[in-house]
N, C-alpha and C positions, 0 to 999 in steps of 0.2 A: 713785860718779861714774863713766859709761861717759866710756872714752877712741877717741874717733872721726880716722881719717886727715882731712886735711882740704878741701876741693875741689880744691885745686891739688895736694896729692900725687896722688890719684887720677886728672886730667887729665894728668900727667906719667905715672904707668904707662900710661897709656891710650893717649897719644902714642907710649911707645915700646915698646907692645907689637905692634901690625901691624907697624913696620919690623923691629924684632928675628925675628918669625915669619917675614919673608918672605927674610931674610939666611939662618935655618937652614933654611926649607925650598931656595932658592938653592944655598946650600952646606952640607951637615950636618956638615962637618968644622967649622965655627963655629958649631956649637948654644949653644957658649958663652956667646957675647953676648947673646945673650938671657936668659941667665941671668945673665951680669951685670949688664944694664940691671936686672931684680928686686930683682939683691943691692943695687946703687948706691941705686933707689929707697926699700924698703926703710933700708938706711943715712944715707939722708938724712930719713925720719920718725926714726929712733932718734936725730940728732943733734938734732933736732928738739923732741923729746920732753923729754932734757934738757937744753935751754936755754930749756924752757917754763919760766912762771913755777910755783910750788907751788900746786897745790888749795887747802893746807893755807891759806894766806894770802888768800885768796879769802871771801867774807863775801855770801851773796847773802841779798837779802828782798824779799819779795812785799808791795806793798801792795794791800790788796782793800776793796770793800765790805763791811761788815758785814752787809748781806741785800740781794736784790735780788727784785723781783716776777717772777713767771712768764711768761717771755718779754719781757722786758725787757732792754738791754742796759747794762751796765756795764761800768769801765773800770780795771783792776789795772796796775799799774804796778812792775816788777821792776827790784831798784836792787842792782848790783855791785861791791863794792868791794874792791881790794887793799890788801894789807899788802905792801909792799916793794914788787920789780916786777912792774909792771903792761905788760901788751900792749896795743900801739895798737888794735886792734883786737880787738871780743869777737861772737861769735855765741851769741846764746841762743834755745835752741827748749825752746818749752811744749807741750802737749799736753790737751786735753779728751775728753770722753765724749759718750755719746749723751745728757745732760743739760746740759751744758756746751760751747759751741764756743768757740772762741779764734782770733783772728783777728787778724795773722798769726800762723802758726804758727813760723816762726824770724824773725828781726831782725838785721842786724847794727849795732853801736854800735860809734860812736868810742870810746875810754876817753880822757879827759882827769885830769889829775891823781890817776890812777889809782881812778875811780870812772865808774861809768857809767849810765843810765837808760836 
């Protein structure tokens, strides 16, 4: 299971990475801040991380067609469910081949009673 920062962490380094640049290039006696905005953002995916719910308790399954004709479309349906807690919110991205496309390729779901479709 890859672990990915999530849009908003990366829109918050993003946000305070020109002003941080433009403070130390400004004043280089405060090259600091910039490097603490990293350390802060940083520090708040690691808080982050552990107040995630567990992998381990996470149950994912694919329902598919059992065959589909050539060039033909069909329609799978991916169902998540937790064990304990569950995050309101869940992003799932699939991925296809040059035989298979998948469309959309992420999703995001509400999680309702800690299951989701």
């Amino acid at each position: 299971m890859n672990i990915y920062p999530t849009r908003r962490a990366i829109a918050l380094m993003a946000a305070g990475a020109g002003p941080a640049l433009l403070v130390a290039l400004a004043a280089p006696n405060l090259w600091l801040i910039a490097a603490g905005w990293v350390l802060l953002v940083f520090s708040l995916m690691a808080v982050d991380l552990v107040l995630a719910p567990s992998p381990a308790g996470l149950e994912l399954r694919a329902v598919t067609p059992r065959s589909l004709g050539v060039g033909r479309p069909g329609e799978a349906v991916v169902r998540a469910a937790f064990e304990g807690a569950a995050p309101r919110r869940l992003e799932i991205a699939t991925g296809g081949d040059a035989r298979v496309a998948v469309q959309p390729e992420r999703r995001a779901l509400t999680v309702t009673d800690g299951a989701a479709e």
